[in-house]
C-alpha positions in Angstrom: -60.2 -54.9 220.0 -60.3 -58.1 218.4 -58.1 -60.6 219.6 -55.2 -61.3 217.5 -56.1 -58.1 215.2 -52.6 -56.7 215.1 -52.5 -60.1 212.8 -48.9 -60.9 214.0 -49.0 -63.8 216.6 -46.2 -65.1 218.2 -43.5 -67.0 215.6 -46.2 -66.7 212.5 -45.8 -64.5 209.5 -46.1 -60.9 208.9 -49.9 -59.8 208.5 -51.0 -59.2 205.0 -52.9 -56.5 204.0 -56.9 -56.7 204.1 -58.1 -58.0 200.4 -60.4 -55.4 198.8 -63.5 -56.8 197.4 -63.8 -58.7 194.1 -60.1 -60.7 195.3 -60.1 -64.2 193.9 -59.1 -65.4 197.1 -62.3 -64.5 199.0 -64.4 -66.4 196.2 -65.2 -69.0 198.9 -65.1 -67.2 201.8 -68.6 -66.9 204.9 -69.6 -65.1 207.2 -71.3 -66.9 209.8 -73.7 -64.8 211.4 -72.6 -65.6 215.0 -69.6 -63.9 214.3 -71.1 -60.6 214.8 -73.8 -61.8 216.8 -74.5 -57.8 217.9 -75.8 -57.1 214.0 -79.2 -57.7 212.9 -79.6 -59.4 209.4 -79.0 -56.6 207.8 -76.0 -55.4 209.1 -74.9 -58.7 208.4 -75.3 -58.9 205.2 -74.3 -55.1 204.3 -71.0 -55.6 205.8 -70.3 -58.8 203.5 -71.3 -56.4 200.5 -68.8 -53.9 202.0 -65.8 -56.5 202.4 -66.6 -58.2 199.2 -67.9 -61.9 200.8 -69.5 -63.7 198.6 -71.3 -66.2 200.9 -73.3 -65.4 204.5 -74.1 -68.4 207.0 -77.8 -67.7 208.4 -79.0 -68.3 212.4 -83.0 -69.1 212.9 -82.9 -65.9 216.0 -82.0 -63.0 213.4 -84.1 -64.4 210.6 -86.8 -64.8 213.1 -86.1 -61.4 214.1 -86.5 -59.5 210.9 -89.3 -62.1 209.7 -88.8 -65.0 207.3 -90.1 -63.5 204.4 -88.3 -60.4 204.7 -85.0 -62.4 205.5 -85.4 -63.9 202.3 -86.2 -61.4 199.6 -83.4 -58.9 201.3 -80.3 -62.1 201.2 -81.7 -63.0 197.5 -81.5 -59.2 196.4 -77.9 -58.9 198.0 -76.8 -61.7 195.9 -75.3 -62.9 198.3 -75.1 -67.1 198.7 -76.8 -68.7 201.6 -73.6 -71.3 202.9 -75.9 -73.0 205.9 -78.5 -72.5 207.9 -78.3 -73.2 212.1 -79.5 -74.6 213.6 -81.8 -77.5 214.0 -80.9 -80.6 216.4 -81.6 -80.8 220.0 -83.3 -84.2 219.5 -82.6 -86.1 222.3 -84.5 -84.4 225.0 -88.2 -86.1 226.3 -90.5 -84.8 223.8 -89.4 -85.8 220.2 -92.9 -84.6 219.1 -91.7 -81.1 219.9 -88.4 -81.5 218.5 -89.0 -83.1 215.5 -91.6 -79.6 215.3 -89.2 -77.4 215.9 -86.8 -79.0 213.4 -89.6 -78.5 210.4 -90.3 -75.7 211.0 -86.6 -74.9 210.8 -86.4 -77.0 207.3 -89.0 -75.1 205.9 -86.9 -71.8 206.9 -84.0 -73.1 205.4 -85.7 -73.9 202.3 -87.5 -70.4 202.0 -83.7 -68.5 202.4 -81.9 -70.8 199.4 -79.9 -72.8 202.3 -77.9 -76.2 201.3 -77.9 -77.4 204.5 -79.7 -76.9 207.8 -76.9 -77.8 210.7 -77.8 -80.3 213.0 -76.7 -80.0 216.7 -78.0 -82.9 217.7 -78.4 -82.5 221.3 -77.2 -83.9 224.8 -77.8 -86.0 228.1 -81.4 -85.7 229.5 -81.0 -85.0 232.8 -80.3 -87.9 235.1 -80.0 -90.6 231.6 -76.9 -92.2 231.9 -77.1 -94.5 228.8 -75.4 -92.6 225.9 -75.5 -95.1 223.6 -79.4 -95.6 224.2 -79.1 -91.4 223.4 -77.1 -91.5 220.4 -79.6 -94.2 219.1 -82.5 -92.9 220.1 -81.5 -89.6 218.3 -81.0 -91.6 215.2 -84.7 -92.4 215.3 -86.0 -88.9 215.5 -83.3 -88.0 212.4 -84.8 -91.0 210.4 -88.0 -89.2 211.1 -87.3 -85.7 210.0 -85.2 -86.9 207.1 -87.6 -87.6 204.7 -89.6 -84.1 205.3 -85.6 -82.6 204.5 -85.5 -84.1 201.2 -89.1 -83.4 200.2 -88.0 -79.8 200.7 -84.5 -80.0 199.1 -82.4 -79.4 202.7 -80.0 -81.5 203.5 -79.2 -82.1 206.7 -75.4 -81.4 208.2 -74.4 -83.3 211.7 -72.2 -81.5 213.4 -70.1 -83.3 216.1 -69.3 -80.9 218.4 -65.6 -81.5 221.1 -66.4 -83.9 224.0 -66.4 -81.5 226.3 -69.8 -80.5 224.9 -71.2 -84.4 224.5 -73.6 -84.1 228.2 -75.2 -80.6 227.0 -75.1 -80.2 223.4 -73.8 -82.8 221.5 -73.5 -86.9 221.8 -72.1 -87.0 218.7 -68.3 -86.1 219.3 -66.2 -87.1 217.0 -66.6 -87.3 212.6 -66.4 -90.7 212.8 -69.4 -91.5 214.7 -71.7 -87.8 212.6 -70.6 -90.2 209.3 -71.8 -93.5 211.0 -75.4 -91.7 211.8 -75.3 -89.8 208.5 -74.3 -92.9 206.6 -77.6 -94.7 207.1 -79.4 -92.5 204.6 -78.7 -91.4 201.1 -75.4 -89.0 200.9 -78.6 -85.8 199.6 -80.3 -86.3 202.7 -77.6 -86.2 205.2 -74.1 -85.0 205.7 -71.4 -83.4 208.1 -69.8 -80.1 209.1 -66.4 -80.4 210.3 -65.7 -77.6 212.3 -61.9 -77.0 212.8 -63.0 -76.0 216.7 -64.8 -79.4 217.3 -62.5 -81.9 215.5 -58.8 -80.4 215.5 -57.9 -82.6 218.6 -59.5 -85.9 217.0 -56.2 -88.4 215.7 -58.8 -89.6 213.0 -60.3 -87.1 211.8 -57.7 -87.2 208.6 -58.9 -90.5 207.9 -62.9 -89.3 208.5 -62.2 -86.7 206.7 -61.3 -88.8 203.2 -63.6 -91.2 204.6 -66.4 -88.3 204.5 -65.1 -87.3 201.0 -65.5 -90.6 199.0 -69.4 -90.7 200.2 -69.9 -87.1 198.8 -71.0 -86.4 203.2 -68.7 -83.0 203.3 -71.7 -80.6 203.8 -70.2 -77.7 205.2 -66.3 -76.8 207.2 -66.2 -73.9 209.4 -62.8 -72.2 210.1 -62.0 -70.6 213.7 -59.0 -71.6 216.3 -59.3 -73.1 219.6 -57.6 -70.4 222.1 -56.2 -71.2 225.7 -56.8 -70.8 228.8 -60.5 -71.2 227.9 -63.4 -69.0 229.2 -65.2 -70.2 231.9 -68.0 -71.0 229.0 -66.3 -73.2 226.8 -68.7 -72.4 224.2 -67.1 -68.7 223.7 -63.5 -70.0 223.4 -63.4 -70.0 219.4 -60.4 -67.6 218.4 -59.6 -66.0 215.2 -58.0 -68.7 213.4 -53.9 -67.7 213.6 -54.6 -67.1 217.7 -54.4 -70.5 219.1 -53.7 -74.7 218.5 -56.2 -76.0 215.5 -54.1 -76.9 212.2 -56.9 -74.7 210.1 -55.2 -74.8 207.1 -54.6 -78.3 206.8 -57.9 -79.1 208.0 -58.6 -77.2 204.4 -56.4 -78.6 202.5 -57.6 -82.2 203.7 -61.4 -81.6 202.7 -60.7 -79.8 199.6 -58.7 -83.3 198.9 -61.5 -85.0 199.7 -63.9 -83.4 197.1 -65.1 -80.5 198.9 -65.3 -77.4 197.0 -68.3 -75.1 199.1 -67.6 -72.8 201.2 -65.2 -71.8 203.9 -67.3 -70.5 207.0 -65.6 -68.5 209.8 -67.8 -69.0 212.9 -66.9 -68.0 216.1 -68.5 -67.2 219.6 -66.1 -65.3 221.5 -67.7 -62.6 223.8 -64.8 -60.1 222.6 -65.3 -60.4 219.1 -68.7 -59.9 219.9 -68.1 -56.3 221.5 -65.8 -55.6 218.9 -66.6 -53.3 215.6 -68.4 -55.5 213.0 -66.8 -54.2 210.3 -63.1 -54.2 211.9 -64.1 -57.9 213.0 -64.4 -59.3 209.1 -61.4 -57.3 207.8 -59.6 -59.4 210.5 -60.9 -62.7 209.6 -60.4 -61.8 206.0 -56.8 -61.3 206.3 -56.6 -64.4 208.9 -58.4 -66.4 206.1 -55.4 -65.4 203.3 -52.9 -66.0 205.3 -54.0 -69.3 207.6 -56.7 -71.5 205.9 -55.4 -70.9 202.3 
């Protein structure tokens, strides 16, 4: 079972009952593919078409899987609206040459499936390099690299600052703040943020970054989920269904639609029991989590 899918956690509201398709209040609502990492791209995107989402957030290892070309014609006949594209990043490790390769390539994917934004997980601590600042600014070098090949395409490109406890292995970018000081040295088309309500609840400035992020137009992309205790040994799997744990989703929402934002609202989480969980069972929960907690 999914956790949380009886919908009535301890001192919140009722559940409400699961919105059918065409409701107003999905009009902004994702599915981000990790969610139901088990599907293929086409499970994926039928089960949006079943549950009435209107928007679908797209992984590089299922496209790859089904072939670009076929991702692509079979997303555009759904009608369904690309909301991102993940992930590119991983820029800070010894061969930039590769990286900055990789990250093309994954441009060029994101332009070929309709995708706004191409998230950017920008990558950790080489082994042994204890000089996080040389990282972070090293990292900005290779961005200021790719950038331009982004813009040629029409991709924008989303930072993502990820908690601190992922800053050694995945991300030295670990708080909004510091994704809008990177992002801010090039043109608000080329570069952006996501804030993730996982990554950022925790951060006392991250209502300031978030207006802050606003006023420069850098709001790329927020992604809803909940961050659940005790967490699994993995840190990486502890997203919850938002309602199940400590992040203040909803105002997180309220704050970047505030600040300008008016995309869409991505539920992405990595949670090895959603994962085993029915696909289908696993969106009619995060729809009704989504009407009654982020809106």
């Amino acid at each position: 079972m999914v956790p949380g899918a009886v919908d009535v956690p301890s001192g919140l509201p009722a559940a409400v009952d699961t919105p059918e398709p065409g409701d107003p209040r999905l009009a902004r609502l994702s599915l981000n593919q990790a969610t139901v990492k088990r599907w293929s791209l086409t499970q994926a995107v039928d089960g949006c078409l079943r549950a009435g989402l209107p928007a679908i957030g797209l992984w590089r290892e299922p496209v790859a899987e089904t072939g670009l070309a076929k991702a692509a014609d079979l997303v555009r006949r759904s009608g369904l609206r690309v909301s991102s594209y993940c992930r590119g990043g991983f820029l800070t490790g010894g061969d930039r040459a590769a990286a900055l390769e990789d990250n093309r390539r994954a441009v060029d994917e994101a332009a070929e499936l309709g995708a706004p934004c191409l998230v950017m997980v920008v990558g950790g601590m080489p082994d042994g390099d204890r000089d996080l600042a040389g990282v972070r600014e090293r990292m900005v070098e290779a961005l200021a690299e790719l950038v331009p090949y982004a813009v040629e395409r029409g991709v924008r490109l989303a930072l993502e600052p990820l908690h601190p406890v992922f800053c050694a292995d995945r991300a030295v970018l670990s708080t909004l703040g510091q994704a809008l000081d990177v992002a801010e040295r090039f043109d608000a088309e080329a570069a952006g943020v996501v804030v993730d309500a996982y990554h950022v609840w925790w951060d006392p400035q991250v209502w300031t970054q978030i207006e802050r992020a606003g006023a420069g137009g850098r709001i790329a992309s927020f992604q809803a989920c909940d961050w659940v205790v005790p967490l699994p040994a993995d840190n990486l799997l502890g997203r919850g269904m938002v309602g199940d744990g400590h992040a203040d989703v909803r105002g997180l929402r309220r704050a970047v639609d505030a600040a300008g934002y008016d995309g869409d609202i991505e539920v992405e989480i990595f949670n090895r029991q959603v994962w085993d969980a029915d696909g289908d069972d696993v969106i009619a929960t995060l729809v009704r989590r989504h009407v009654q907690h982020v809106l």
